[in-house]
KEKE-3310 file (N, C-alpha, C; in steps of 0.2 Angstrom, whole numbers, plus 5000, padded with zeros to 4 digits):
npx = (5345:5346:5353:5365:5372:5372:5382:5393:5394:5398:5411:5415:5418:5425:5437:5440:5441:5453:5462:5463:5467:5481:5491:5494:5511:5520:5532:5540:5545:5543:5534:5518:5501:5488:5473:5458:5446:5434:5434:5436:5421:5417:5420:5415:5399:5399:5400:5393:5387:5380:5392:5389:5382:5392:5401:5396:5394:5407:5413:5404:5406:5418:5420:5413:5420:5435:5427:5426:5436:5451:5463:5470:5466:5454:5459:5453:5443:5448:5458:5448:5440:5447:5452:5442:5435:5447:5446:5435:5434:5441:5434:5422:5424:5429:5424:5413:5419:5429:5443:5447:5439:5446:5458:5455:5453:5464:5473:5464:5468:5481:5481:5475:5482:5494:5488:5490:5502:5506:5498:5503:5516:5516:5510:5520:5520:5524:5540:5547:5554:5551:5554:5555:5542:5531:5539:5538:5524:5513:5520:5515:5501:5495:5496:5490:5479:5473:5468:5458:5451:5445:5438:5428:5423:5415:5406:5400:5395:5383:5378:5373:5364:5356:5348:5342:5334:5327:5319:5312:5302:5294:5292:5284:5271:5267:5255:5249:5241:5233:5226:5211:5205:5198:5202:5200)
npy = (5627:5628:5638:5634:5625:5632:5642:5631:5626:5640:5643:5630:5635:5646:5641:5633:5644:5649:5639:5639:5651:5653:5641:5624:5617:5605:5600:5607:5618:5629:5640:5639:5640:5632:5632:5632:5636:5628:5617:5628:5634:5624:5621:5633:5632:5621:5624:5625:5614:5596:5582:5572:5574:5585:5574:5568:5578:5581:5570:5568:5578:5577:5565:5568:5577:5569:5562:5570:5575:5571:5563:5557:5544:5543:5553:5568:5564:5557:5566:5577:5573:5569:5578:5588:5581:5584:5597:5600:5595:5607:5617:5617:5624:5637:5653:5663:5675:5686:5685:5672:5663:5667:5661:5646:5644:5645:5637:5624:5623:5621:5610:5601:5599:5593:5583:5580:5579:5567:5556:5559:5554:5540:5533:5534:5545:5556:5563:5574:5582:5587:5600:5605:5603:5612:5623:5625:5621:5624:5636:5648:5645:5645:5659:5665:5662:5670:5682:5679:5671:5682:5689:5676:5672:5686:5683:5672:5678:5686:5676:5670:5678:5682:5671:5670:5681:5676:5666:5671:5679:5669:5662:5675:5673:5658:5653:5648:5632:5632:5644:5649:5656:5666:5672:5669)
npz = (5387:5375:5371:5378:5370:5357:5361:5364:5351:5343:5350:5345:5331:5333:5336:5324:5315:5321:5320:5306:5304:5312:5305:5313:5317:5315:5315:5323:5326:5325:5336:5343:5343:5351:5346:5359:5361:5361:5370:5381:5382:5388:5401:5405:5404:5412:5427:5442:5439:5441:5444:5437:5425:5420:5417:5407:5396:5395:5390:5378:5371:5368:5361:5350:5344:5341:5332:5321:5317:5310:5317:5330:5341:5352:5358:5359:5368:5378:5385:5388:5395:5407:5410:5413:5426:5432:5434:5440:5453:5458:5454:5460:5473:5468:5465:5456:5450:5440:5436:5445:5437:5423:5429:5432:5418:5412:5420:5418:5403:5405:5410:5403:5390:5397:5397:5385:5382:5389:5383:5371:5373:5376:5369:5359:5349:5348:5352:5360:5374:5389:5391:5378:5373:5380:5377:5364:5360:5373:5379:5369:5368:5380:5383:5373:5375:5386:5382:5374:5381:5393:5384:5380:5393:5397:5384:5390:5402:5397:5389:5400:5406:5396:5397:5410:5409:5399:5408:5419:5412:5408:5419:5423:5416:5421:5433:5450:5451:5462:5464:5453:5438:5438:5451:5465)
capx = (5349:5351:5359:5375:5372:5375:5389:5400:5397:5403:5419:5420:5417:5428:5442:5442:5444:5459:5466:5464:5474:5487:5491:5499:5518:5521:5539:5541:5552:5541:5529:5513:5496:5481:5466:5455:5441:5429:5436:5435:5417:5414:5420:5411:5395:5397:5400:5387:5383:5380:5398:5388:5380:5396:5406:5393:5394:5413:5411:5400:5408:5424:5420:5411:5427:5437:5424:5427:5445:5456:5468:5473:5461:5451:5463:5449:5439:5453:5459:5443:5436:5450:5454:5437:5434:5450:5445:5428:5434:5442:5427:5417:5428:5428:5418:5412:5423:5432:5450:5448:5436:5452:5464:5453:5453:5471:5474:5463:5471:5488:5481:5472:5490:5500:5487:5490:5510:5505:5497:5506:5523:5512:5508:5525:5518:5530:5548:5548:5555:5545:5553:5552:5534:5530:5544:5536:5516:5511:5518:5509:5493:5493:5498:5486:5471:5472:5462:5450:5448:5444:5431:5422:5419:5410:5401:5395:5389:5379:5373:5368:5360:5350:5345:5338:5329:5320:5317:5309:5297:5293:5288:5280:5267:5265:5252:5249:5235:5230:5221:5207:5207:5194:5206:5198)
capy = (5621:5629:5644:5630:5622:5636:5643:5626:5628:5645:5640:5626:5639:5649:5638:5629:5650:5652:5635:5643:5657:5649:5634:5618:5615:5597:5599:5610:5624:5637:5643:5634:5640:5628:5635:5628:5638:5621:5616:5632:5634:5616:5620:5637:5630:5615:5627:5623:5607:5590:5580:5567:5578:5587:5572:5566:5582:5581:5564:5567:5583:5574:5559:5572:5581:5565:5558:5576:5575:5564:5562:5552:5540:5545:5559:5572:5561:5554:5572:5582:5569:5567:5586:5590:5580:5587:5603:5599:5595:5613:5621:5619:5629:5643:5657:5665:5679:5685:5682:5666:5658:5665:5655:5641:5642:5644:5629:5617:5621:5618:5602:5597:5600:5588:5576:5578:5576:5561:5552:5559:5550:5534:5530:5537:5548:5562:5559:5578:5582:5591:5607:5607:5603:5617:5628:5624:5621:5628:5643:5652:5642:5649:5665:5667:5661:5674:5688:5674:5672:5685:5688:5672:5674:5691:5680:5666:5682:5688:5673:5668:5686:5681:5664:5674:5684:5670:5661:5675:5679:5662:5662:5678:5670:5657:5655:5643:5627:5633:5650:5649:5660:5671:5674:5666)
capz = (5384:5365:5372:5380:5364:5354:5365:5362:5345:5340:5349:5338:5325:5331:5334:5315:5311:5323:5316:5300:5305:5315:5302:5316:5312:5320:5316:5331:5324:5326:5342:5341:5344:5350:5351:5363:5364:5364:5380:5386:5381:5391:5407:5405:5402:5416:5431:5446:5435:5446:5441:5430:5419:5418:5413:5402:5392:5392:5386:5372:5364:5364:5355:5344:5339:5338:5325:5315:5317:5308:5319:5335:5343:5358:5360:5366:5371:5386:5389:5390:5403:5412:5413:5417:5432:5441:5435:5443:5458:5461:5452:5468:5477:5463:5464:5448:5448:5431:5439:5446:5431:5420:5431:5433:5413:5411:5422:5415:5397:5405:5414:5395:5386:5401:5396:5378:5380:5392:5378:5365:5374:5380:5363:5353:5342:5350:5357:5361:5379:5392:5391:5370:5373:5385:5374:5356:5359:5378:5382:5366:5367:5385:5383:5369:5380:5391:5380:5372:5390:5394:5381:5383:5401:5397:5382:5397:5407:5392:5390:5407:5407:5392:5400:5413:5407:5398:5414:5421:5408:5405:5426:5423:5414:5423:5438:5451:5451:5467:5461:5448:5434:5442:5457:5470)
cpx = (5351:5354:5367:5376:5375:5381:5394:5401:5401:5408:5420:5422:5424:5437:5445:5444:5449:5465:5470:5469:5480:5488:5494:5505:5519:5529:5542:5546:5551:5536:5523:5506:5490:5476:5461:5448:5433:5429:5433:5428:5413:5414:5416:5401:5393:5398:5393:5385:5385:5387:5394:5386:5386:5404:5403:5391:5403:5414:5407:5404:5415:5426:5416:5416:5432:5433:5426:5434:5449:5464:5470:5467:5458:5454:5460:5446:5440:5453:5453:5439:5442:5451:5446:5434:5439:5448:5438:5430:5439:5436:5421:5419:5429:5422:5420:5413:5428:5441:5451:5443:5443:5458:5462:5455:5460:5473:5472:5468:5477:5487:5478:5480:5494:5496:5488:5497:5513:5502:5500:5514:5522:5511:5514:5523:5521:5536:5549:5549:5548:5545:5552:5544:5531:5534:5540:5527:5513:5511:5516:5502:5490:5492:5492:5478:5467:5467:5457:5448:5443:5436:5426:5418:5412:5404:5395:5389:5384:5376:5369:5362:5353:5345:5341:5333:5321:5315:5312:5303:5294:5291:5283:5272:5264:5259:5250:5243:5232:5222:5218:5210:5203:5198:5203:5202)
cpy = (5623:5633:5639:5627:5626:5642:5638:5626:5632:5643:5636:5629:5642:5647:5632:5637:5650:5647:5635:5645:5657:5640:5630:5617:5610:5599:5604:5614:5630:5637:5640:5639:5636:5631:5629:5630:5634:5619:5621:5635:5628:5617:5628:5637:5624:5618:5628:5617:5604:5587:5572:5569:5581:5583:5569:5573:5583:5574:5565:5572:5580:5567:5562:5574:5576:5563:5562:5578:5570:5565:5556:5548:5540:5549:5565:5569:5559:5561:5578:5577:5570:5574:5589:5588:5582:5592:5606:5598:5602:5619:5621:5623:5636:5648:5660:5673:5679:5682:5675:5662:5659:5660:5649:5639:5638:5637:5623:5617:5616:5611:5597:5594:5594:5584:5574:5575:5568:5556:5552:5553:5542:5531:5528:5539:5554:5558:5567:5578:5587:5598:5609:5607:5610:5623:5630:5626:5624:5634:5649:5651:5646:5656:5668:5665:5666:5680:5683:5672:5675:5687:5682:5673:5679:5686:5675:5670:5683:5682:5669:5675:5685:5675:5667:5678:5679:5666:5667:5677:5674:5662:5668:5677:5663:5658:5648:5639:5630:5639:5647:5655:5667:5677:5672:5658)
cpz = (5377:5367:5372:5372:5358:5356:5362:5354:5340:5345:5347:5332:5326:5334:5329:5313:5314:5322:5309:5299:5306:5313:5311:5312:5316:5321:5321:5330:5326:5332:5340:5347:5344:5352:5354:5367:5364:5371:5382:5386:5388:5398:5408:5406:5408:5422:5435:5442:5441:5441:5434:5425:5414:5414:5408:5395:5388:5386:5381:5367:5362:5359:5349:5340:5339:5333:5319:5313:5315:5311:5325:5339:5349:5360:5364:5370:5380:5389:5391:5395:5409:5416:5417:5424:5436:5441:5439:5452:5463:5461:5458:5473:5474:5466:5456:5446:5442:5432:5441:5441:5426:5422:5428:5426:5412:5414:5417:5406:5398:5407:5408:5392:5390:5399:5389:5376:5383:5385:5374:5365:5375:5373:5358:5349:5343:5354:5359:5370:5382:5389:5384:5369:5374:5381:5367:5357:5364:5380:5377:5366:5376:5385:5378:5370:5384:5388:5378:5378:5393:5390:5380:5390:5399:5391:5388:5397:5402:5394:5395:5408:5404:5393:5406:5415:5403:5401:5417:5417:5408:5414:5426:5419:5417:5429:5442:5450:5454:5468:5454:5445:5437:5450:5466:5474)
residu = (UNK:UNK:UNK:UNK:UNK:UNK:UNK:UNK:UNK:UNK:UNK:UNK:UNK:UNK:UNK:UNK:UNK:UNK:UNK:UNK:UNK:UNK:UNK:UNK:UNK:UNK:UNK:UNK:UNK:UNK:UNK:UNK:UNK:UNK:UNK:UNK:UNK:UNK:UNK:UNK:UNK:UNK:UNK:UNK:UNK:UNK:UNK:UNK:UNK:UNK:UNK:UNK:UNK:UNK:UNK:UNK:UNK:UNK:UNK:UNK:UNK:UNK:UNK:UNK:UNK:UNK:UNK:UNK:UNK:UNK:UNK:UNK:UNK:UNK:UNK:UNK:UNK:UNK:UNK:UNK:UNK:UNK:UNK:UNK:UNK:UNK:UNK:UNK:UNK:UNK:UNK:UNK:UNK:UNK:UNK:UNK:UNK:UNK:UNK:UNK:UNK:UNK:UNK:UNK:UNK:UNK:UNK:UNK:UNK:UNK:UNK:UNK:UNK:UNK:UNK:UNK:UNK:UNK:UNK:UNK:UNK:UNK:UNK:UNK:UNK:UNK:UNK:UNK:UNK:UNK:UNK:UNK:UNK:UNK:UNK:UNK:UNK:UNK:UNK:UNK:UNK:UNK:UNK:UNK:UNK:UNK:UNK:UNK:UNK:UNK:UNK:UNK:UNK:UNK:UNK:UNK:UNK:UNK:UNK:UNK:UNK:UNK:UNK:UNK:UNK:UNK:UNK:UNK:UNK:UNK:UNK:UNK:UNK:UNK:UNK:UNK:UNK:UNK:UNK:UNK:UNK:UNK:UNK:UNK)
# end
């Protein structure tokens, strides 16, 4: 449990640094990069989860990063549930191959981002059309997922490796009730 804990973190961590780096230009003139290495942390991290668990943690991190975000109102909160559950319902057909966890990834962003342009046009707080949308904020937030991709996955397997290893010690000490300490 600390380990998923400090996995979603450092992608928060390391998506306030790639925010940093790549200020936001609302006014839509120039290429746009949204990091998203939170999500992408979450659906990493929910993978073989039972679907309540899975939307009770999307649900939580998303009213987290709305309360730390001064910006639109329930905005992850709506789209990291709602994305997570369809992504959830391909995610059992997945296997845990690096190729298809990158797709999966790549999808769910784009399935995040159509819900962000869905709210963003639902509410008016954008009048931008699809293809400006998809022209201006998607196709480099895609594009530039694909090596951070890449590198989380292999972070996961680490740390599914490292969870592993502690599960395993941690049974090797173990013993059953059934046996006395004498061995009899």
């Amino acid at each position: 449990m600390g380990l998923k804990i400090a996995f979603v973190v450092f992608g928060m961590f390391c998506d306030l640094l790639l925010g940093i780096l790549f200020p936001q230009d609302y006014s839509y003139m120039h290429l746009l990069f949204v990091p998203q290495l939170t999500f992408m942390c979450i659906l990493l991290i929910t993978q073989r989860k039972p679907l309540s668990q899975v939307m009770l943690i999307a649900l939580t991190i998303g009213i987290i990063l709305d309360l730390n975000q001064s910006g639109y109102v329930l905005l992850n909160t709506l789209t990291y549930t709602a994305t997570i559950y369809l992504v959830y319902l391909w995610l059992t057909r997945v296997s845990e191959s690096v190729f298809e966890t990158l797709l999966l990834i790549i999808v769910a962003i784009f399935c995040r981002e159509l819900f962000v342009y869905g709210y963003m046009s639902i509410f008016n707080f954008s009048h931008l059309t699809f293809i400006n949308w998809f022209t201006y904020r998607e196709f480099l937030t895609l594009l530039g997922h694909i090596p951070l991709s890449l590198l989380f996955i292999q972070l996961n397997r680490i740390r599914l490796d490292i969870n592993n290893n502690i599960d395993q010690r941690r049974r090797s000490k173990e013993s059953p009730l059934w046996i006395d300490s004498s061995g009899n």
